[in-house]
N, CA, C and O atoms as a printed pandas DataFrame, in Angstrom:
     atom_number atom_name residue_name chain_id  residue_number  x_coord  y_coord  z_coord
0              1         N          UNK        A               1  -76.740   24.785   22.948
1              2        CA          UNK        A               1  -77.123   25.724   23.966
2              3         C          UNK        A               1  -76.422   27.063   23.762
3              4         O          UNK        A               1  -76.947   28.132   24.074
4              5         N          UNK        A               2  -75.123   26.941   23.184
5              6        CA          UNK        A               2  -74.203   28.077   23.482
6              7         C          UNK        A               2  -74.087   28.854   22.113
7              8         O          UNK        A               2  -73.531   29.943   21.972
8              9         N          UNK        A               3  -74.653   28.173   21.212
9             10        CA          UNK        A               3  -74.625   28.551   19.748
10            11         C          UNK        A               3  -72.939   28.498   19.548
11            12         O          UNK        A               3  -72.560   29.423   18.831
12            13         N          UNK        A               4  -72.242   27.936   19.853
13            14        CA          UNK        A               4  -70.508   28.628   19.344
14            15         C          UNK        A               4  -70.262   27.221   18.505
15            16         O          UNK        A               4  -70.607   26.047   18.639
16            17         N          UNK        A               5  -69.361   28.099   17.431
17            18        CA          UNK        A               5  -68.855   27.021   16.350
18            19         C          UNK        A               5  -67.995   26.873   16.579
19            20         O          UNK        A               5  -67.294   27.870   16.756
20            21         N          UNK        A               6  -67.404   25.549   16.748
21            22        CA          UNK        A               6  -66.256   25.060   17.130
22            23         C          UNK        A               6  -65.188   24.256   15.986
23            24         O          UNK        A               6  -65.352   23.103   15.586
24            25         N          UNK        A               7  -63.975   25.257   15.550
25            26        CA          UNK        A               7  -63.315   24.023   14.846
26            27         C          UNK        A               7  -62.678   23.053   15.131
27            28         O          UNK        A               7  -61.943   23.105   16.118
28            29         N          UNK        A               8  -62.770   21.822   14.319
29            30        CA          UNK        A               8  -62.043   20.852   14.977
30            31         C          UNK        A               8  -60.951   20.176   14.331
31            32         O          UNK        A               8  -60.473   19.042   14.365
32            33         N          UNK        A               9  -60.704   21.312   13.699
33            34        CA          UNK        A               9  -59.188   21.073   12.766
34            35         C          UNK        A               9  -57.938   21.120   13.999
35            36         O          UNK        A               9  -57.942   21.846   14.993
36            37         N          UNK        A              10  -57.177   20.394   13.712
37            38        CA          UNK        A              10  -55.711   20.476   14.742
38            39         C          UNK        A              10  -54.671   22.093   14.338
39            40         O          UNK        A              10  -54.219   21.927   13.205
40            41         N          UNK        A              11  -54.315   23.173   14.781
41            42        CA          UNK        A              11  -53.663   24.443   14.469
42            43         C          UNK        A              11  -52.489   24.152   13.386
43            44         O          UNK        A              11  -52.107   24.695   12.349
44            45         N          UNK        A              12  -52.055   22.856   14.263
45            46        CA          UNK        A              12  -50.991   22.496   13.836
46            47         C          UNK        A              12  -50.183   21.951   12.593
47            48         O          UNK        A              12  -49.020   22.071   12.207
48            49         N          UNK        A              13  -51.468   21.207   12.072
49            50        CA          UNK        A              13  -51.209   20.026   10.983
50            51         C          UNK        A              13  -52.338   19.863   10.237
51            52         O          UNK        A              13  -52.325   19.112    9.263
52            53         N          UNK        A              14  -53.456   20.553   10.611
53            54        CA          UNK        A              14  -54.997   20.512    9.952
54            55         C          UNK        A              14  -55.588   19.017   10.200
55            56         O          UNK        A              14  -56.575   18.642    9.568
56            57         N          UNK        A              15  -54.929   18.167   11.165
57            58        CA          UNK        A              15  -55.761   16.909   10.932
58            59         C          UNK        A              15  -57.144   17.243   12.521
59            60         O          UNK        A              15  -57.090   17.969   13.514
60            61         N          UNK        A              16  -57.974   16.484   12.103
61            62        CA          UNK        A              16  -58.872   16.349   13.266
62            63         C          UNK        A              16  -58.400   16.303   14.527
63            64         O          UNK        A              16  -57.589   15.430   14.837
64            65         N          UNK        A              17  -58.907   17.378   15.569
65            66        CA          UNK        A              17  -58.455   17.207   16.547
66            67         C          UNK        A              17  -59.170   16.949   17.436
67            68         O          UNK        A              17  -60.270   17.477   17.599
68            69         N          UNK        A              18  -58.423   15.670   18.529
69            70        CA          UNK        A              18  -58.637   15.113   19.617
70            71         C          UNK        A              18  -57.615   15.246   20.703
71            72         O          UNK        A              18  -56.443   15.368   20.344
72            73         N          UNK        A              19  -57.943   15.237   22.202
73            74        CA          UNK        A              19  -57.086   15.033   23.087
74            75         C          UNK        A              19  -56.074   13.837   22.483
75            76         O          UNK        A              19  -54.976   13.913   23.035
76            77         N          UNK        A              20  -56.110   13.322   22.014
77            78        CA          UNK        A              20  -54.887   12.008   21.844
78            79         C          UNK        A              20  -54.107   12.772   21.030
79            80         O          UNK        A              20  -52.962   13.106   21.337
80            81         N          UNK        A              21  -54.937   13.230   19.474
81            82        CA          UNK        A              21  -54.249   13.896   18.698
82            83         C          UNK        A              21  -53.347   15.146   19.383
83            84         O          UNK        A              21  -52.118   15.082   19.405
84            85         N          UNK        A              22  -53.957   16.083   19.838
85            86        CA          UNK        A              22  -53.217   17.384   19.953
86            87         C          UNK        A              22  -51.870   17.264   20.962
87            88         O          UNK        A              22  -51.008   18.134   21.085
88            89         N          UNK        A              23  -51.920   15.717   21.779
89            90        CA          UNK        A              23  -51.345   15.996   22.772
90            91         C          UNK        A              23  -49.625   14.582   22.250
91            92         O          UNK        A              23  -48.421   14.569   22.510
92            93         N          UNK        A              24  -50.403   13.848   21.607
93            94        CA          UNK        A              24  -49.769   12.524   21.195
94            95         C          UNK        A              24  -49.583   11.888   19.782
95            96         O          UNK        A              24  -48.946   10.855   19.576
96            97         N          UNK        A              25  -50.263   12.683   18.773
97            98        CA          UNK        A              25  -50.671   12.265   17.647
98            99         C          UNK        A              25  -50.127   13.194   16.805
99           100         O          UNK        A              25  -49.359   12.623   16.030
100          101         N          UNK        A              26  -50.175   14.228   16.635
101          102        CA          UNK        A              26  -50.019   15.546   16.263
102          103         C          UNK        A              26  -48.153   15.663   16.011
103          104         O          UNK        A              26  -47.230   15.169   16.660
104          105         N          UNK        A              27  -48.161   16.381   15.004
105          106        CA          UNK        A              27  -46.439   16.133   14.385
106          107         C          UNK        A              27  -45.564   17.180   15.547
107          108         O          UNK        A              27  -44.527   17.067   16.200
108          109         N          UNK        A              28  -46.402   18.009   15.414
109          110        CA          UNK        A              28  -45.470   19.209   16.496
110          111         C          UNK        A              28  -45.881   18.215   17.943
111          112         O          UNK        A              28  -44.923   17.597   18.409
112          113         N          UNK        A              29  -46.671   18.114   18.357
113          114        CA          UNK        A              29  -46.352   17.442   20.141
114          115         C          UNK        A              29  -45.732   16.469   19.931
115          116         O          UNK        A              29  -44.881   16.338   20.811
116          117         N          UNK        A              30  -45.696   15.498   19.035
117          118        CA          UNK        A              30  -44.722   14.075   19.194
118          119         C          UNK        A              30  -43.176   14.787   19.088
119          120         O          UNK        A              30  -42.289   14.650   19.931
120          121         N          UNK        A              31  -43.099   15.474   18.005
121          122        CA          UNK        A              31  -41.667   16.155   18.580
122          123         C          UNK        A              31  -41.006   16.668   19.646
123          124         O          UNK        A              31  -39.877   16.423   20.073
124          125         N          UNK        A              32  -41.955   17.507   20.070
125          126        CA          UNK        A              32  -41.850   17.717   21.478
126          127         C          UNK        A              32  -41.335   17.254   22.243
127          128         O          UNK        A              32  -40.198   17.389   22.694
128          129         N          UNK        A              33  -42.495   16.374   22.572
129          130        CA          UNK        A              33  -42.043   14.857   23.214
130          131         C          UNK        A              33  -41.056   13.909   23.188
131          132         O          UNK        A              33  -40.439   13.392   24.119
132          133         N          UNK        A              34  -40.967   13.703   21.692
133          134        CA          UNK        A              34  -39.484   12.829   21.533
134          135         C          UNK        A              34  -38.316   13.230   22.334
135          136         O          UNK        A              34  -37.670   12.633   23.195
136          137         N          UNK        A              35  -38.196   14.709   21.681
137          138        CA          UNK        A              35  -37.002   15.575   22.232
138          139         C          UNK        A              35  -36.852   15.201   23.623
139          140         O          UNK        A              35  -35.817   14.616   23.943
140          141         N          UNK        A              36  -37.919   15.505   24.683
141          142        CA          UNK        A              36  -38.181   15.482   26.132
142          143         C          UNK        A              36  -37.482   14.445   26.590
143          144         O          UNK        A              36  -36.554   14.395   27.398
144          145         N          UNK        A              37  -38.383   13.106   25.596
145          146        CA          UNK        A              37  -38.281   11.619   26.297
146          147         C          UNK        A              37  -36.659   11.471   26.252
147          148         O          UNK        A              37  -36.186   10.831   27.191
148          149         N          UNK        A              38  -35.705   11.999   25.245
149          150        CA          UNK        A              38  -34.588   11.815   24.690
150          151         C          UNK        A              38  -33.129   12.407   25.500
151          152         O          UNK        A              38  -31.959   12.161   25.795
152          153         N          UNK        A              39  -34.283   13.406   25.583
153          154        CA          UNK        A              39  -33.105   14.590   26.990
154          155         C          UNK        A              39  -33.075   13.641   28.734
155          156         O          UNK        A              39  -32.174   13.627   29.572
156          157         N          UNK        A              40  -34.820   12.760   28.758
157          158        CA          UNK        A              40  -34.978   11.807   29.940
158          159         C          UNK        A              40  -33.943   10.566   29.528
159          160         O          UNK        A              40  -33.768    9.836   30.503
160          161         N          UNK        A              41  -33.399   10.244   28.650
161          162        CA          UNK        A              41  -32.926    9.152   28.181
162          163         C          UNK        A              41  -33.707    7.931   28.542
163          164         O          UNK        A              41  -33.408    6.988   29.274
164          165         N          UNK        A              42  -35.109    8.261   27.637
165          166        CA          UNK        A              42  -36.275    7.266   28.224
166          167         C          UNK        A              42  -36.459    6.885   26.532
167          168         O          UNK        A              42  -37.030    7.780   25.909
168          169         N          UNK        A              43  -36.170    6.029   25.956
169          170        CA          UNK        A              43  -36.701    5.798   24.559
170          171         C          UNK        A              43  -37.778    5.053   24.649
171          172         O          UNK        A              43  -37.898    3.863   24.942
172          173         N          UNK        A              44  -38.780    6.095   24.289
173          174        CA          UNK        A              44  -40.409    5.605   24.553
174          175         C          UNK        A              44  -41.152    6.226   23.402
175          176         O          UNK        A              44  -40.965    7.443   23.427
176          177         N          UNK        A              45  -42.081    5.782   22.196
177          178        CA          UNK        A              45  -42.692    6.356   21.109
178          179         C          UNK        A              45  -43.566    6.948   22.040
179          180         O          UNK        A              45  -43.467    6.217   23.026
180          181         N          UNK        A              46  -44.527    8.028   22.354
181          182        CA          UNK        A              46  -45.592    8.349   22.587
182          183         C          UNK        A              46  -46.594    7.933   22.222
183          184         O          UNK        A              46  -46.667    8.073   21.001
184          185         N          UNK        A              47  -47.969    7.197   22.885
185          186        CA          UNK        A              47  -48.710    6.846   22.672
186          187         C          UNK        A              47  -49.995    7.490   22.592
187          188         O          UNK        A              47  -49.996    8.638   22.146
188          189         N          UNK        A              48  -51.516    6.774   23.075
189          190        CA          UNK        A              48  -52.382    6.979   23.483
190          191         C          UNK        A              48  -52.392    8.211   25.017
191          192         O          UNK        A              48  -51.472    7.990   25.804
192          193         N          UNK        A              49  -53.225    9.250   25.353
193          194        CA          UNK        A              49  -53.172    9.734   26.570
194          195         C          UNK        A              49  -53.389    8.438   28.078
195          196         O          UNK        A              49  -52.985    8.425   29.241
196          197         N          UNK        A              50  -53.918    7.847   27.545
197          198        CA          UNK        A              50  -54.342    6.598   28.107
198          199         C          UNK        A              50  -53.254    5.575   28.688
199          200         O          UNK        A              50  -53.185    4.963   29.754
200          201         N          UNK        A              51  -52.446    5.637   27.571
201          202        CA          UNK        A              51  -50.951    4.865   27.608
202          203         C          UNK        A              51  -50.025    5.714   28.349
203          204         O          UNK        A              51  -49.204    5.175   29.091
204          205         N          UNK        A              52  -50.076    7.276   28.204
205          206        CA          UNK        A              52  -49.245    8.072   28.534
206          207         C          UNK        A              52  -49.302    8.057   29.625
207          208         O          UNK        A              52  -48.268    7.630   30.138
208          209         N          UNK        A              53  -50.154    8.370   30.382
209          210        CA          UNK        A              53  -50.460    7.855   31.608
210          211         C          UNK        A              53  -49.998    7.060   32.797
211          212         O          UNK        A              53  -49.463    7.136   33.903
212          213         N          UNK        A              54  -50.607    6.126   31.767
213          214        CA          UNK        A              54  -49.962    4.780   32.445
214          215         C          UNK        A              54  -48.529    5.040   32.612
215          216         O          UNK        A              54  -48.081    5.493   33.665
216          217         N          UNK        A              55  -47.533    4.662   31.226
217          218        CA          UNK        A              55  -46.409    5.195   31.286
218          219         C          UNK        A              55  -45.615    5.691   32.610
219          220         O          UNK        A              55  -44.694    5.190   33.256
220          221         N          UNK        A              56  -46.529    7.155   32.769
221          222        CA          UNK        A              56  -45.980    8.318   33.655
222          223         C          UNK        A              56  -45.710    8.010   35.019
223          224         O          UNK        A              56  -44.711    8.225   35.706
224          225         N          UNK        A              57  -47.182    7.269   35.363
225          226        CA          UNK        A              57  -47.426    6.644   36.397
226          227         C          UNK        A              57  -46.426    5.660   37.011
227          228         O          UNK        A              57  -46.152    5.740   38.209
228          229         N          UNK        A              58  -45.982    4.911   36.370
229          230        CA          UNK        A              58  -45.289    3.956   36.705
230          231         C          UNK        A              58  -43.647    4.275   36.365
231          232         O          UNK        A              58  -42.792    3.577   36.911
232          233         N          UNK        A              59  -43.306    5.230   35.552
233          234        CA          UNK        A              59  -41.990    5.370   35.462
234          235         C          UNK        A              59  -41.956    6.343   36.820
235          236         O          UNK        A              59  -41.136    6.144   37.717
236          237         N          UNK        A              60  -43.104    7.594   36.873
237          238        CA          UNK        A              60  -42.958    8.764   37.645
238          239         C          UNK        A              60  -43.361    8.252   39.234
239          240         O          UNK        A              60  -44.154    8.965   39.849
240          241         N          UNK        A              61  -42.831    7.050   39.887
241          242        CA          UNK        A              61  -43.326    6.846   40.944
242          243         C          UNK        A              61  -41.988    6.640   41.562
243          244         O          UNK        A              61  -40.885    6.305   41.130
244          245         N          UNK        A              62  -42.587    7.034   42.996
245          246        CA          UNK        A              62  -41.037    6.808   44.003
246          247         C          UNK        A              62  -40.728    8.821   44.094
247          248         O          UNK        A              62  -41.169    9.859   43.599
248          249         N          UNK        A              63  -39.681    8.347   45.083
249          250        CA          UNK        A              63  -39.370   10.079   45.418
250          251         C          UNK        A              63  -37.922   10.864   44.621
251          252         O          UNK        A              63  -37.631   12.059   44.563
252          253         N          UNK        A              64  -37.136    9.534   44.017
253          254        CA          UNK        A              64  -35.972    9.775   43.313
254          255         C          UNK        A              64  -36.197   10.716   42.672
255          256         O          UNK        A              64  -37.313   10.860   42.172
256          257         N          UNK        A              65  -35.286   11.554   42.516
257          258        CA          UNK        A              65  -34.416   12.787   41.367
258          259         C          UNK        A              65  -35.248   12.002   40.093
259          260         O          UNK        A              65  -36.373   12.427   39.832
260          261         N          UNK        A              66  -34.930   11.337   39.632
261          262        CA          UNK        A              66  -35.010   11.099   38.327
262          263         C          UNK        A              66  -36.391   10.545   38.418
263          264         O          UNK        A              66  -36.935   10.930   37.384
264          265         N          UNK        A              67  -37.304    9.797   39.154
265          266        CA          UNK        A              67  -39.074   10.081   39.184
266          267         C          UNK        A              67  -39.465   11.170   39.030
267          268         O          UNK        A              67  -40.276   11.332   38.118
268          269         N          UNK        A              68  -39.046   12.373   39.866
269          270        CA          UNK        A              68  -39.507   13.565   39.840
270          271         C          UNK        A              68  -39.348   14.422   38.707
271          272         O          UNK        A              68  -40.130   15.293   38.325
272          273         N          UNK        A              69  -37.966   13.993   38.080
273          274        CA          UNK        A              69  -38.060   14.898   36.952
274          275         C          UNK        A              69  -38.846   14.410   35.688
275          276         O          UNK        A              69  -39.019   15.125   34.701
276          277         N          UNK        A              70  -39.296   13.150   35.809
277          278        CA          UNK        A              70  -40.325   12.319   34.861
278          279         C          UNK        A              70  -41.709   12.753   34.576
279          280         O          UNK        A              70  -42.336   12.881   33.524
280          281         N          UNK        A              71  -42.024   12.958   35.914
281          282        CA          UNK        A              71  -43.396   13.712   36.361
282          283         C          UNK        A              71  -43.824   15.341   35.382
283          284         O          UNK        A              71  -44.547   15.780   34.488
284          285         N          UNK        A              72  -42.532   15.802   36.572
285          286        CA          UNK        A              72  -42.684   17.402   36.097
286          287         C          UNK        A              72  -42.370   17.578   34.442
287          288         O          UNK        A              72  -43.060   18.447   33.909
288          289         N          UNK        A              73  -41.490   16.920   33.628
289          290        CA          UNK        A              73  -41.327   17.105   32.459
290          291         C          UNK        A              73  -42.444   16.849   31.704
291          292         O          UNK        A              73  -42.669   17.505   30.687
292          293         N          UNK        A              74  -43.249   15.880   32.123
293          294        CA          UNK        A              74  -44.512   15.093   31.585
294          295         C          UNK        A              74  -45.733   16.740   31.504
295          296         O          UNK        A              74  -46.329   17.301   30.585
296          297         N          UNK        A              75  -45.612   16.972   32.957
297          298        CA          UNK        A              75  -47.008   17.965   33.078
298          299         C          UNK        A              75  -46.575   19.289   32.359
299          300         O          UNK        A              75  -47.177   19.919   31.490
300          301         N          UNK        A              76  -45.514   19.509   32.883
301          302        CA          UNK        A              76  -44.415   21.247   31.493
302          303         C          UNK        A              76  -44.962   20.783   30.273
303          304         O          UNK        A              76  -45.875   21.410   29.737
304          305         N          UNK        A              77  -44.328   19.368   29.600
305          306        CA          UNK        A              77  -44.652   19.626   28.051
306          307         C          UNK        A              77  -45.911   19.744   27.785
307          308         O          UNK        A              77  -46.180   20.343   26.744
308          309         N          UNK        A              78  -47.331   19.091   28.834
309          310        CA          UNK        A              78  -48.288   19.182   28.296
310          311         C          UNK        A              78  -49.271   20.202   28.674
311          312         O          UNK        A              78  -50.410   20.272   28.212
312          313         N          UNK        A              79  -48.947   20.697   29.222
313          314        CA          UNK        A              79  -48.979   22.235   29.704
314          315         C          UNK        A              79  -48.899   23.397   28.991
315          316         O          UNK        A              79  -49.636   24.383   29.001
316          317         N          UNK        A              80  -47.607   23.079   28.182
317          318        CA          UNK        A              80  -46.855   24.173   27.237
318          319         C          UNK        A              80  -47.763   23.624   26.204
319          320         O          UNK        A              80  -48.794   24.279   26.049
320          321         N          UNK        A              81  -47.590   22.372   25.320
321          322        CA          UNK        A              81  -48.097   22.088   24.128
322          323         C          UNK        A              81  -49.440   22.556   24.147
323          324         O          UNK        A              81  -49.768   23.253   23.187
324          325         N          UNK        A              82  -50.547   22.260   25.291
325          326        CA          UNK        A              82  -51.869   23.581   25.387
326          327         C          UNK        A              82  -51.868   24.771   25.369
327          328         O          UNK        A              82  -52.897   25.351   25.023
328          329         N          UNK        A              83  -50.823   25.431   25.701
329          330        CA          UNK        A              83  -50.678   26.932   25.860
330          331         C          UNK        A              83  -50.203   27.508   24.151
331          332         O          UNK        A              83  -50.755   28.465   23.607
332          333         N          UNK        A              84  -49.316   26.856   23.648
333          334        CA          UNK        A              84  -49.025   26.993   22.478
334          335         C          UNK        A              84  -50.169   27.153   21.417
335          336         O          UNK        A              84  -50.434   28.140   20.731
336          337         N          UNK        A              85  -50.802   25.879   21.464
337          338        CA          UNK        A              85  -52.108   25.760   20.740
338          339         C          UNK        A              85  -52.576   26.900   21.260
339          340         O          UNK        A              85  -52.279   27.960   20.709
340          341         N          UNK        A              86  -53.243   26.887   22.205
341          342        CA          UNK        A              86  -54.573   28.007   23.032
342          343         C          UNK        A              86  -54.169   29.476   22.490
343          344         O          UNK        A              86  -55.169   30.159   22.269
344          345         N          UNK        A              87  -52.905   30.146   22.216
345          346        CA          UNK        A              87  -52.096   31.130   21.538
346          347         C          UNK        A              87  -52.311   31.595   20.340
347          348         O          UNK        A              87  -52.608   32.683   19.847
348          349         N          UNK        A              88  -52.006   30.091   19.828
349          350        CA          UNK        A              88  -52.139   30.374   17.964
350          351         C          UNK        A              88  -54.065   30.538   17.952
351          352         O          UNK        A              88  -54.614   31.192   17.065
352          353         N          UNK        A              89  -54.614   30.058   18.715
353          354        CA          UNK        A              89  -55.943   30.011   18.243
354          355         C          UNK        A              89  -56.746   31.094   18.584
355          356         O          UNK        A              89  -57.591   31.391   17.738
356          357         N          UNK        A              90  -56.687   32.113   20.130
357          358        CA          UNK        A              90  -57.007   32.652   20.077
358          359         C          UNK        A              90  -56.057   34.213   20.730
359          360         O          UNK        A              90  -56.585   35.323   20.677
């Protein structure tokens, strides 16, 4: 409809990109992430968005200090890791 060509190379790493990839798959966001999970003292590989989720959900529940900062760290990195991309691309 829109005629626009869309690449679907990742900015980052040139592999195919998908929401799983760009956000979970991808060498620069899993770093990211690691770092994050590491500073949470949560040793967790990053998964699926699907898994991540889940994850979030269930660690990020309840009103505690440390739920809340589970949450908000979760939505910052993936927030930032789109903004980063969205930058380099256009």
């Amino acid at each position: 409809m829109w005629n626009i060509a869309v690449d679907d190379q990742c900015i980052f790493c040139h592999s195919r990109e998908s929401r799983d990839h760009v956000f979970f798959e991808c060498s620069f966001s899993t770093t990211v992430l690691k770092k994050l999970l590491v500073y949470l003292k949560e040793y967790h590989a990053p998964q699926s968005w699907c898994m991540e989720v889940e994850w979030i959900m269930a660690k990020g529940m309840g009103k505690s200090f440390s739920s809340r900062l589970r949450r908000l760290c979760f939505i910052v990195a993936i927030y930032h890791i789109w903004l980063v991309r969205n930058a380099a691309i256009f």
